[in-house]
C-alpha positions as CSV (number, residue, x, y, z in Angstrom):
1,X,41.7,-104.9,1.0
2,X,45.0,-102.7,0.0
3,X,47.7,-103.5,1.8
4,X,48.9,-100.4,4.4
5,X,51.9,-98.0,3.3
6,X,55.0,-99.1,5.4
7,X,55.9,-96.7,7.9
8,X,58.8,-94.7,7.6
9,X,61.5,-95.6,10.2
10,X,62.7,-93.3,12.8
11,X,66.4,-92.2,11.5
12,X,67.5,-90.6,14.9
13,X,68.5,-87.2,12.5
14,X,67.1,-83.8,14.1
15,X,64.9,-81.8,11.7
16,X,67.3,-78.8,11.1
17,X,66.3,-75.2,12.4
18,X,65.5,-72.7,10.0
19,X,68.0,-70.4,9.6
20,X,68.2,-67.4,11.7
21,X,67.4,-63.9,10.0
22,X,71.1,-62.1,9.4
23,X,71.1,-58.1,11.1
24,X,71.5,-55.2,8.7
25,X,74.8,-54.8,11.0
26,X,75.9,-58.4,9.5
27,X,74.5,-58.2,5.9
28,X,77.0,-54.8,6.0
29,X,80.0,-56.9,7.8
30,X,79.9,-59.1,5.2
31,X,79.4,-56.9,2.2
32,X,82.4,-55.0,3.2
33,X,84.8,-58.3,4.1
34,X,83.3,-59.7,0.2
35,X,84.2,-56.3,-1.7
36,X,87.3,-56.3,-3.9
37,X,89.7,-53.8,-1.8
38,X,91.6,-53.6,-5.2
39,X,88.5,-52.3,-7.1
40,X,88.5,-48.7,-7.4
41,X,86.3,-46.5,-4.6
42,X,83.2,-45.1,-5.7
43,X,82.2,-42.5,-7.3
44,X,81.5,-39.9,-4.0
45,X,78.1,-38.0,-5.9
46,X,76.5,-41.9,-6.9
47,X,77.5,-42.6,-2.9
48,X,75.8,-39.2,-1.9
49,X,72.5,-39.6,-4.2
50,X,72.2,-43.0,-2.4
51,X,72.0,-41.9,0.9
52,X,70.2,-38.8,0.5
53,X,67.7,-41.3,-1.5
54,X,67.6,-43.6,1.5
55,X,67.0,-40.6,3.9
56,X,64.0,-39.3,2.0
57,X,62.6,-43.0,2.3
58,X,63.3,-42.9,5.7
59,X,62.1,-39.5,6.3
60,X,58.9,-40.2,4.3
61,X,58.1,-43.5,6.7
62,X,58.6,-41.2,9.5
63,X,55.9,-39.1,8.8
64,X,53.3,-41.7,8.0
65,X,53.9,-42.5,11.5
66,X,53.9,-39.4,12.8
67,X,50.4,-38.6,11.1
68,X,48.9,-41.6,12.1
69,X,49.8,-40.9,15.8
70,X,48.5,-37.2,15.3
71,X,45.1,-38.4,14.1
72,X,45.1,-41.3,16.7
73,X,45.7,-38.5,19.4
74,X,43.2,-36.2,18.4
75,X,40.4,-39.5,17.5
76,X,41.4,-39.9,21.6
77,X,40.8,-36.2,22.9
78,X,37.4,-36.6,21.0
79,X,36.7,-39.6,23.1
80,X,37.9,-38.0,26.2
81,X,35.3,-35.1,25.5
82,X,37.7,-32.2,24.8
83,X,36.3,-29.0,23.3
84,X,36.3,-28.0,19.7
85,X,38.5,-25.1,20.7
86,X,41.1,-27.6,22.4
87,X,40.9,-29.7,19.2
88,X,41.6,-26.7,17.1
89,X,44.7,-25.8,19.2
90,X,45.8,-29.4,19.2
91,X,45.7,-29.7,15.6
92,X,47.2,-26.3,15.2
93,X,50.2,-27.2,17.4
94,X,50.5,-30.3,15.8
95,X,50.9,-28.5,12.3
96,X,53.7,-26.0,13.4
97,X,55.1,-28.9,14.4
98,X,55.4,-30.7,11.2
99,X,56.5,-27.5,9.5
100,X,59.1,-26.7,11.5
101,X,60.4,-30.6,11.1
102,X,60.1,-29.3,6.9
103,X,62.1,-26.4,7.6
104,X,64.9,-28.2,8.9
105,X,65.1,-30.5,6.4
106,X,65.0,-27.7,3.5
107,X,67.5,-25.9,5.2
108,X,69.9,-29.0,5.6
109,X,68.9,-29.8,1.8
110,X,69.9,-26.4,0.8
111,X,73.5,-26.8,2.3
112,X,74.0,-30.0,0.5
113,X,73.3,-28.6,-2.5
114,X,75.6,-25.4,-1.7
115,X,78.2,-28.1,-1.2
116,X,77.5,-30.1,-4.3
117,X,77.9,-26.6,-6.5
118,X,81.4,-26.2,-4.6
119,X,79.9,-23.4,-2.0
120,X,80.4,-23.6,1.5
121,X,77.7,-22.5,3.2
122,X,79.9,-21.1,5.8
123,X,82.4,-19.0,5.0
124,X,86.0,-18.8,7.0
125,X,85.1,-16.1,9.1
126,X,81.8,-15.2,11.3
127,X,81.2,-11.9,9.5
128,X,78.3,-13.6,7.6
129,X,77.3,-14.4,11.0
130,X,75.4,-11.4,12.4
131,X,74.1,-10.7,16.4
132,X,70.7,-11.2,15.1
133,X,71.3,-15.0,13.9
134,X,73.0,-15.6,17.0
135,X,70.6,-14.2,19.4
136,X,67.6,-16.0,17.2
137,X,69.7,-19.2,17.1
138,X,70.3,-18.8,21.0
139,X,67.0,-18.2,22.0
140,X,65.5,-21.8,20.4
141,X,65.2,-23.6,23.9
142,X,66.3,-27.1,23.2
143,X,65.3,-30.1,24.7
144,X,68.3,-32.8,26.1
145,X,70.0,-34.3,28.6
146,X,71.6,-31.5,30.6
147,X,74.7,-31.7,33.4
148,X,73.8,-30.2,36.6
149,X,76.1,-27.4,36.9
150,X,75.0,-25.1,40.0
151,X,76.9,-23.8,42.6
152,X,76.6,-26.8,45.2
153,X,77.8,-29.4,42.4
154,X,80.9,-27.8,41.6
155,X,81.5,-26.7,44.8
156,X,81.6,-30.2,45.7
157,X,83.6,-31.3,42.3
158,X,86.5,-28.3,43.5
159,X,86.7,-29.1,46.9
160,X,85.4,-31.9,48.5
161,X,88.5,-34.6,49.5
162,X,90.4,-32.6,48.1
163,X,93.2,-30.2,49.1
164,X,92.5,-27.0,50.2
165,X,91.3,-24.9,47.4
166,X,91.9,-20.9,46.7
167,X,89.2,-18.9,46.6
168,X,90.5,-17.0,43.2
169,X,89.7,-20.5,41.3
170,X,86.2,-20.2,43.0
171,X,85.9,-16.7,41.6
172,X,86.6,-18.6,37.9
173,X,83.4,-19.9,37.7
174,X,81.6,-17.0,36.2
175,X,84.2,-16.9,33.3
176,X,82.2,-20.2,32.1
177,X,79.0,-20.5,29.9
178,X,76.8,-23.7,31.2
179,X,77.0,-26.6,28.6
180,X,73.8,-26.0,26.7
181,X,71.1,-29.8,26.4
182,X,72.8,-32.3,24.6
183,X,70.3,-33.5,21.9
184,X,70.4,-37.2,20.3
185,X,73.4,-36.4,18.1
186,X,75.8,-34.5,20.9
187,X,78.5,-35.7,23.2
188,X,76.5,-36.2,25.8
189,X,73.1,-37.4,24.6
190,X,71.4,-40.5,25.1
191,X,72.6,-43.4,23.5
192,X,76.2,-41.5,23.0
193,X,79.9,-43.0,24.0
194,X,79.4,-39.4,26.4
195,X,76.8,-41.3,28.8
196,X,79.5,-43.0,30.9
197,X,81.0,-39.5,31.2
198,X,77.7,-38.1,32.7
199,X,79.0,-38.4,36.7
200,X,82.3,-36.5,36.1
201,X,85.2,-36.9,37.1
202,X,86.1,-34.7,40.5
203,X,89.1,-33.4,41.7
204,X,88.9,-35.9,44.6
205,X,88.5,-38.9,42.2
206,X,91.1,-37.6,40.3
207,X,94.0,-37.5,42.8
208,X,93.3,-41.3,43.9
209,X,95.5,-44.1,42.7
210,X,94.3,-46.1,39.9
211,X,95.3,-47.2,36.2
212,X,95.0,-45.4,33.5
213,X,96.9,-42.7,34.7
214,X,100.3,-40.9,33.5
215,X,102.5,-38.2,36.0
216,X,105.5,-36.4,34.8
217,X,108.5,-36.3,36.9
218,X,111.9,-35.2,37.6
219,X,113.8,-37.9,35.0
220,X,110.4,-38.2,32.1
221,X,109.6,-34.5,32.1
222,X,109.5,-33.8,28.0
223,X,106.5,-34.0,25.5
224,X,108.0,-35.4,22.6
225,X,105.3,-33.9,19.4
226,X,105.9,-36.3,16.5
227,X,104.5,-35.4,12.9
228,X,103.2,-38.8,11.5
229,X,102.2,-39.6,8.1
230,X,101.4,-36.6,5.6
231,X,101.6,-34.0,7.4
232,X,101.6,-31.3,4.4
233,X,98.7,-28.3,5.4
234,X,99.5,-28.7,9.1
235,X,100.8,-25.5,10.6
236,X,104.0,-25.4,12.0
237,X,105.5,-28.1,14.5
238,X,106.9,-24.9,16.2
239,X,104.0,-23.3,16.9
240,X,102.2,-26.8,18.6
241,X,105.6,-26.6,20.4
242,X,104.9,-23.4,21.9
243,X,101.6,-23.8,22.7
244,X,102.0,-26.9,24.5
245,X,105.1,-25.7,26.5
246,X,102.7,-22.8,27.9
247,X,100.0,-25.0,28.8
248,X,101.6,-27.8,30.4
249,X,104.5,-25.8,31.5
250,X,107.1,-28.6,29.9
251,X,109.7,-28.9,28.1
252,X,108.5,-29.7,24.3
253,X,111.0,-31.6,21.7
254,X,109.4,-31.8,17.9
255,X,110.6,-35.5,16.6
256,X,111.7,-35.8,12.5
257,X,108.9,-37.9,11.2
258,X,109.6,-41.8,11.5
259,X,110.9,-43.4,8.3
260,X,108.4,-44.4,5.3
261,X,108.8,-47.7,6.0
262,X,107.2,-47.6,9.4
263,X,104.9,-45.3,8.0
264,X,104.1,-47.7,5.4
265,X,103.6,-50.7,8.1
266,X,101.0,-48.9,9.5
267,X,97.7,-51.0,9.5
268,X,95.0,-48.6,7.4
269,X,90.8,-48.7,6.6
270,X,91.6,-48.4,2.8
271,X,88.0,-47.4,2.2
272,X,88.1,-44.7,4.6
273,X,85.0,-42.6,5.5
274,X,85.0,-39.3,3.4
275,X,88.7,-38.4,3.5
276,X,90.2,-41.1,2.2
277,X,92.6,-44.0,3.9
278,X,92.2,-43.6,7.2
279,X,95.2,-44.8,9.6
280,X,94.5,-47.3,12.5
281,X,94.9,-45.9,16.1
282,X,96.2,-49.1,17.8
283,X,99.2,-49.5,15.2
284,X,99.9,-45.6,15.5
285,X,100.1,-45.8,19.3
286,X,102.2,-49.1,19.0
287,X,104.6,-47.0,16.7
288,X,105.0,-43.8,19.5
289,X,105.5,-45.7,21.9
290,X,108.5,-47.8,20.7
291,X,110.1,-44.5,19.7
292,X,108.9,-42.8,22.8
293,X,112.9,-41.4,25.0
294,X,113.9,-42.1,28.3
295,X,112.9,-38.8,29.2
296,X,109.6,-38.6,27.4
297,X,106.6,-37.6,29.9
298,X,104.1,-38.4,26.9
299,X,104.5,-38.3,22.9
300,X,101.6,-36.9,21.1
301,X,101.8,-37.7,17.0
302,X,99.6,-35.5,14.7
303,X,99.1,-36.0,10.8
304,X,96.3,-34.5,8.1
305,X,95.4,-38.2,7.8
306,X,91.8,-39.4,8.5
307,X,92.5,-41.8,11.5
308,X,89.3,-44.3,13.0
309,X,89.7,-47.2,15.4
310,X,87.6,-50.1,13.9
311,X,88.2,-52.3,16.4
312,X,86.4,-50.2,18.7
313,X,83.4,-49.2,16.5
314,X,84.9,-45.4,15.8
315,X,84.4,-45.4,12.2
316,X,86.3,-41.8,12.5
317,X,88.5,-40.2,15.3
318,X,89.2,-36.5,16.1
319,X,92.1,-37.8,18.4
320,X,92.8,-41.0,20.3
321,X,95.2,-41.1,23.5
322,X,96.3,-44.4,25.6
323,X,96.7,-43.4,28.6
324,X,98.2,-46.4,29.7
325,X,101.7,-45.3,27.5
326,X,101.2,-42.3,27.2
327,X,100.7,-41.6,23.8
328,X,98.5,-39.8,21.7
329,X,97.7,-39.6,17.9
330,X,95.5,-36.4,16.2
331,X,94.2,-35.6,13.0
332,X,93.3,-32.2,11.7
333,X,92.3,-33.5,8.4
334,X,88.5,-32.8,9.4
335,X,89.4,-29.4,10.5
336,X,90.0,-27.9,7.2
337,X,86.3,-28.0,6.2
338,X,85.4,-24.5,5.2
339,X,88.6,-22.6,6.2
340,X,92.1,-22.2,4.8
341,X,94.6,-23.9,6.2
342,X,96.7,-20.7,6.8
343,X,93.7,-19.3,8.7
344,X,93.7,-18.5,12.7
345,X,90.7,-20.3,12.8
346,X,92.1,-23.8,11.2
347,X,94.7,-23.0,14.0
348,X,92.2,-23.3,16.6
349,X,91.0,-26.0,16.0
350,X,94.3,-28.4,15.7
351,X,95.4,-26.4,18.9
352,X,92.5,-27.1,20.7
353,X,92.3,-30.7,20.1
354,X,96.1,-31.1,21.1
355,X,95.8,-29.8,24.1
356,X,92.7,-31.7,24.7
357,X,93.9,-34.9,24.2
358,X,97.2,-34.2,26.0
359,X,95.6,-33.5,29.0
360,X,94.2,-36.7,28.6
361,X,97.4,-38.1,29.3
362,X,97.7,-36.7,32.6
363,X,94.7,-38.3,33.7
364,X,92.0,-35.7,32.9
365,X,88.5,-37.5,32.1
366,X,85.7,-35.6,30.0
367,X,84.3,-32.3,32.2
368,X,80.3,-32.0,32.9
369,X,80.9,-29.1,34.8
370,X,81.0,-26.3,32.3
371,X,81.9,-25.3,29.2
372,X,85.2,-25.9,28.8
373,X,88.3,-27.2,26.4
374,X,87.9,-30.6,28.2
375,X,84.1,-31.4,27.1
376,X,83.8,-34.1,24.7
377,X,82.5,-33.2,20.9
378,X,80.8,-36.1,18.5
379,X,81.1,-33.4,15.6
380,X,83.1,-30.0,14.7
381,X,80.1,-27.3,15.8
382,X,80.3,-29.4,19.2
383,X,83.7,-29.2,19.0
384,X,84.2,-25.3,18.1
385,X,81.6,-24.3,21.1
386,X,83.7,-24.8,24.0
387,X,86.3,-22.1,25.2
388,X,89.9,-22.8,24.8
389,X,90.5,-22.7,28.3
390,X,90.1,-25.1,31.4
391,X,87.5,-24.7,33.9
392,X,88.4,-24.6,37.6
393,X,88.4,-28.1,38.5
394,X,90.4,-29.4,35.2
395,X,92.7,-26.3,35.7
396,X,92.7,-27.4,39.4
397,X,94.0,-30.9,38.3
398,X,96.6,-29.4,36.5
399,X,97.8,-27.8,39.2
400,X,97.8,-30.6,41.6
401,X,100.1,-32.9,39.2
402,X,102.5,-30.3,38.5
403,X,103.2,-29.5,41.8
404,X,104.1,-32.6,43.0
405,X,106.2,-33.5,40.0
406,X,108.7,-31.1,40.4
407,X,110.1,-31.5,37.4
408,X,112.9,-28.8,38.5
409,X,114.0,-29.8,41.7
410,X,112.9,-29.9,45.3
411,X,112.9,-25.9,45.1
412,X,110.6,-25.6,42.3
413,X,107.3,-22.9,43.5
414,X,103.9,-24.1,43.1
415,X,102.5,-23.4,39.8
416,X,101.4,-19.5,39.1
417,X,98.1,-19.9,37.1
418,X,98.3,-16.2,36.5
419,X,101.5,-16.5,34.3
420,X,100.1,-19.6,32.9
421,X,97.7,-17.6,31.8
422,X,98.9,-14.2,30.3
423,X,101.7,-16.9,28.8
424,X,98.8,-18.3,26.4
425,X,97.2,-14.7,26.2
426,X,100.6,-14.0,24.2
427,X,100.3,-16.9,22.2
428,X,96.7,-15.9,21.4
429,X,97.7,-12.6,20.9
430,X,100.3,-13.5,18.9
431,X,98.5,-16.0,16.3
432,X,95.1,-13.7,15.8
433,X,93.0,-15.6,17.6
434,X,91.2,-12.3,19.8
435,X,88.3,-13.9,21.0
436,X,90.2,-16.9,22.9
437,X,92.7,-13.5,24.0
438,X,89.6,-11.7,25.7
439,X,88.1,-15.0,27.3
440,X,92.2,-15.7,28.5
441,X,91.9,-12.4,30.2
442,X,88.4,-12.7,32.0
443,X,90.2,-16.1,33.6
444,X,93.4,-13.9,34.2
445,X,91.5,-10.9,36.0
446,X,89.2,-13.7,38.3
447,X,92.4,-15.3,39.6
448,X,93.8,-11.8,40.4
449,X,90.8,-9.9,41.5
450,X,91.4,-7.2,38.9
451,X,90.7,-6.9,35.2
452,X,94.1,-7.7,32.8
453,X,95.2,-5.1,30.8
454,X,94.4,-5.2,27.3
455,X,97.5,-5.2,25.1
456,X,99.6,-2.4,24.4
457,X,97.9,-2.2,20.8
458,X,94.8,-1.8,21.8
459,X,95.8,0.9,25.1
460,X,97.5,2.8,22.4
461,X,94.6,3.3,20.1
462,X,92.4,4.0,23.4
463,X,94.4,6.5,24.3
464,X,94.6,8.6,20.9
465,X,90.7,8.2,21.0
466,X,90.5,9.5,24.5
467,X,93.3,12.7,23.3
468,X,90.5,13.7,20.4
469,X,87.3,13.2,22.6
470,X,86.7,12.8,26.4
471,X,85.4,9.3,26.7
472,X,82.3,8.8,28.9
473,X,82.2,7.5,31.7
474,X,80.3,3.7,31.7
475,X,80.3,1.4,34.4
476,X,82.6,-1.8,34.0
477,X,80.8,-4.6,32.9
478,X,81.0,-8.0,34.8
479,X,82.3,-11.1,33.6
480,X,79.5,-12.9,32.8
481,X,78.8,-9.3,30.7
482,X,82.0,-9.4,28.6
483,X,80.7,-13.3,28.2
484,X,77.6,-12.4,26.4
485,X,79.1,-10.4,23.7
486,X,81.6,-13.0,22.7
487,X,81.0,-15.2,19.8
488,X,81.9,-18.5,21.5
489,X,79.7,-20.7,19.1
490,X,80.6,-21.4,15.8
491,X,78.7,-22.6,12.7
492,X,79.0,-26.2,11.5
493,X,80.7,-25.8,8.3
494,X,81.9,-28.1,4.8
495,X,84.5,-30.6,3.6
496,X,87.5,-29.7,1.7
497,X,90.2,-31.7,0.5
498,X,94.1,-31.1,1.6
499,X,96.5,-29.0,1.0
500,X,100.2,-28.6,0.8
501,X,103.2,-27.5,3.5
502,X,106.6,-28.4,4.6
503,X,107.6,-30.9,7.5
504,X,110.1,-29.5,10.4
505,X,113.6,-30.4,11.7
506,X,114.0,-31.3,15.0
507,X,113.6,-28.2,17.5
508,X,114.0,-27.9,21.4
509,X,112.0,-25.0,22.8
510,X,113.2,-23.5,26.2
511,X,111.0,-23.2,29.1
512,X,109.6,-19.8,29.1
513,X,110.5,-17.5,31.9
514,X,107.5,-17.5,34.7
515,X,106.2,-13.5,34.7
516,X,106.0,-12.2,38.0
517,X,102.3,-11.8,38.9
518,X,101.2,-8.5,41.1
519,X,99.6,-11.3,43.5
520,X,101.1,-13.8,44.8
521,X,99.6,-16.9,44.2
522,X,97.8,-18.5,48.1
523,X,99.9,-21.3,49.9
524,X,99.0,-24.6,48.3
525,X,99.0,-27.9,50.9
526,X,101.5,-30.5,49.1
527,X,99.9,-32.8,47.1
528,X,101.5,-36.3,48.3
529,X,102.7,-39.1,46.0
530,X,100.0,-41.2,44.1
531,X,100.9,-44.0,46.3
532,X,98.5,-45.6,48.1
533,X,99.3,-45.6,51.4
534,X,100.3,-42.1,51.3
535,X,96.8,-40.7,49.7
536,X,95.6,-43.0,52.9
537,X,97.4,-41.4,55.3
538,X,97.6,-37.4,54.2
539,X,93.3,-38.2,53.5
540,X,92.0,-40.7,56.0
């Protein structure tokens, strides 16, 4: 009989787990911490081929899936005894369906290869733009998460807790378009950074204590602007200067750019994500803030530099603001897609996202209440929608913290709105932007009761047409009339490299004088100090 194999012994060791399956997320982490930095970048048209190869892949998996649930769901009608008519209908709807999905893809294929020939597809102004594409393009319903914004929810936004409100901000309301559904790929749709901002942010919320918060006063009453990086293709520090001094109402001081080597020091993405090195948020804000005056309310630092926040997952950044230190950086270097750079509407853009993210600093959140300057954007036709203007509860807010600063004394009035306002109708006036003008004016003539005069200009060519023929008389339109025929929404349009321009000297802008309005603005009830125990005692 063969002896028995010896057993093996026992040694104590664990079998070792297989290893776990890596995410695409960590294969990509990896793959970019193992590339040479020192190598040079791709070529952009291999990278673009790439992806639009991946997309078709992706695209052509989607609609595998997409027929196989179309034939599962008709197989299932069958079952359920439906008629051959309502099979007929099904499949019919099912088909419009898949050819409109085509369309869209053609159409965004078509741009990119527009793009690829060196043809923007949009042009810098809206004349290629007619009412009839509009009105089509406005009449698709979409689908989406959309804020409530009725009556009884900004009622209670504008009033409730809050102090007592006047009714010519009420009247505002009508100036402002309703945000339109927020599909997958806006600000507010699901599975956005917008989603926290879905409950809003109310004026009664807004005037309680809490961090993250930043109030001028009588000694730190200046907004410092400081041009960082390359700045060349930017328009003039003056004209930010201007613009912020007659929306905040503040002093504004334009800073002579730091030195290179701070510049330098700052920590950069190297690959960047379309526009080349992009520059860090964090060690921006670090660099404002240790240049930031005794009496700097907030510095805001702009640049044509693609800027991103890695650290927090932004691969790319419109503008970032701690509002903790009161410091802001912006880049326009995404705003000079499609436009030139000495256009009204590159203009817009930069001004809009500076005063955006300055009223950030003074403690402003996202607004779900309207269409307004304060809405969040995830890309530049989000971004170019809203109306450069605040709607009544952000204006509201405004109103509240420059009151109670006082940054001129004891005697200082309470804020007139209505010069606020025909102070930025000059500056829209004044820089060609006619359509932000007109919208300025509907605000103006709400908080009045009466409609704001057009500018002298356009009285003077009125008039000479009225000398040569009697003008009819037509009813006056009402404000959510003029609303209708204003091109508020603007196309998404193409990339363009930068261009070239001079940096600025230091300047200090006076305040401007206050206009005396034909109304005198209501009584406003004192807004008491952010302290605690005073919000408790003046609120209960």
């Amino acid at each position: 009989m063969a002896p028995k194999a010896p057993i093996p012994k026992a040694t104590g060791k664990k079998k070792a787990a297989p290893a776990k399956p890596k995410t695409l997320r960590e294969e990509l982490i990896e793959a970019g911490k193992a590339r040479n930095t020192s190598a040079p970048p791709p070529d952009p048209a291999v990278v673009l081929a790439e992806i639009q190869a991946t997309l078709a892949k992706m695209d052509a998996s989607m609609d595998q899936v997409g027929d196989a649930a179309d034939e599962a769901t008709v197989r299932l009608s069958v079952e359920m005894g439906a008629t051959d008519a309502e099979i007929e209908a099904l499949k019919a709807k099912q088909a419009a369906r898949k050819a409109e999905k085509q369309a869209k893809r053609d159409g965004v294929l078509a741009d990119a290869r527009l793009r690829a020939a060196g043809i923007a597809p949009d042009s810098d102004s809206t004349a290629n733009v007619g009412p009839a594409a509009t009105a089509a393009a406005a009449a698709v319903p979409r689908k989406g998460y959309k804020s409530p914004q009725d009556e009884k929810t900004r009622s209670k936004a504008l009033k409730d807790g809050a102090p007592p409100t006047p009714d010519s901000l009420m009247r505002c309301w009508h100036c402002f378009p309703d945000l339109p559904p927020a599909t997958t790929c806006d600000w507010l749709g699901r599975g956005q950074p917008g989603e926290k901002d879905r409950p809003g942010q109310p004026v009664k919320r807004f005037i309680q204590p809490g961090p993250h918060r930043n109030f001028p006063s009588k000694m730190r009453s200046k907004i410092y602007l400081q041009p960082l990086g390359d700045v060349r293709g930017a328009p003039s520090a003056t004209i930010f200067a201007e613009l912020l001094q007659r929306w905040f109402l503040l002093e504004v001081v334009v800073c002579k750019p730091p030195s290179d080597e701070e510049v330098n020091a700052l920590e950069r993405d190297e690959r960047g994500c379309g526009y080349g090195p992009q520059i860090e948020t964090p060690s921006a804000h670090e660099l404002l803030y240790k240049t930031m005056a005794r009496d700097a309310f907030i510095v805001l630092g702009y640049t044509m530099e693609d800027i991103c926040n890695t650290s927090s997952g932004f691969g790319f950044l419109f503008g970032e603001a701690n509002l903790d230190r009161g410091v802001g950086l912006f880049s326009f270097a995404r705003y000079a897609d499609g436009v030139s750079r000495t256009s009204a509407r590159f203009l817009r853009r930069c001004g809009m996202v500076l005063c955006h993210e300055a009223t950030h600093c003074f403690g402003v959140r996202h607004c779900v209440y309207a269409s307004c300057l304060m809405n969040g954007s995830n890309h530049l036709e989000e971004a170019e929608s809203r109306p450069f203007d605040l709607c009544p509860v952000d204006l509201r807010k405004l109103q509240l913290t420059l009151d109670q600063a006082k940054v001129k004394g004891r005697d200082q009035p309470p804020i007139d709105l209505v010069a606020r306002g025909r102070g930025l109708i000059e500056w829209f006036d004044k820089h060609g932007l006619a359509e932000d003008a007109t919208f300025c004016r509907l605000v103006v003539g709400a908080l009045t009761g009466e409609p704001e005069p057009e500018p002298a200009a356009a009285v003077a060519a009125a008039e000479a047409a009225a000398s040569v023929e009697p003008a009819p008389l037509v009813r006056q339109k009402s404000v959510k009339q003029q609303l209708e025929g204003m091109e508020l929404f603007k196309p998404l349009v193409t990339r363009q490299p930068s261009g070239v321009c001079a940096v600025c000297d230091d300047v200090l802008l006076p305040a401007v004088e206050e206009e005396a309005s034909p109304r005198a603005p209501p009584a406003l009830k004192q807004l008491p100090s952010h302290d605690k125990g005073l919000l408790a005692k003046a609120y209960g």
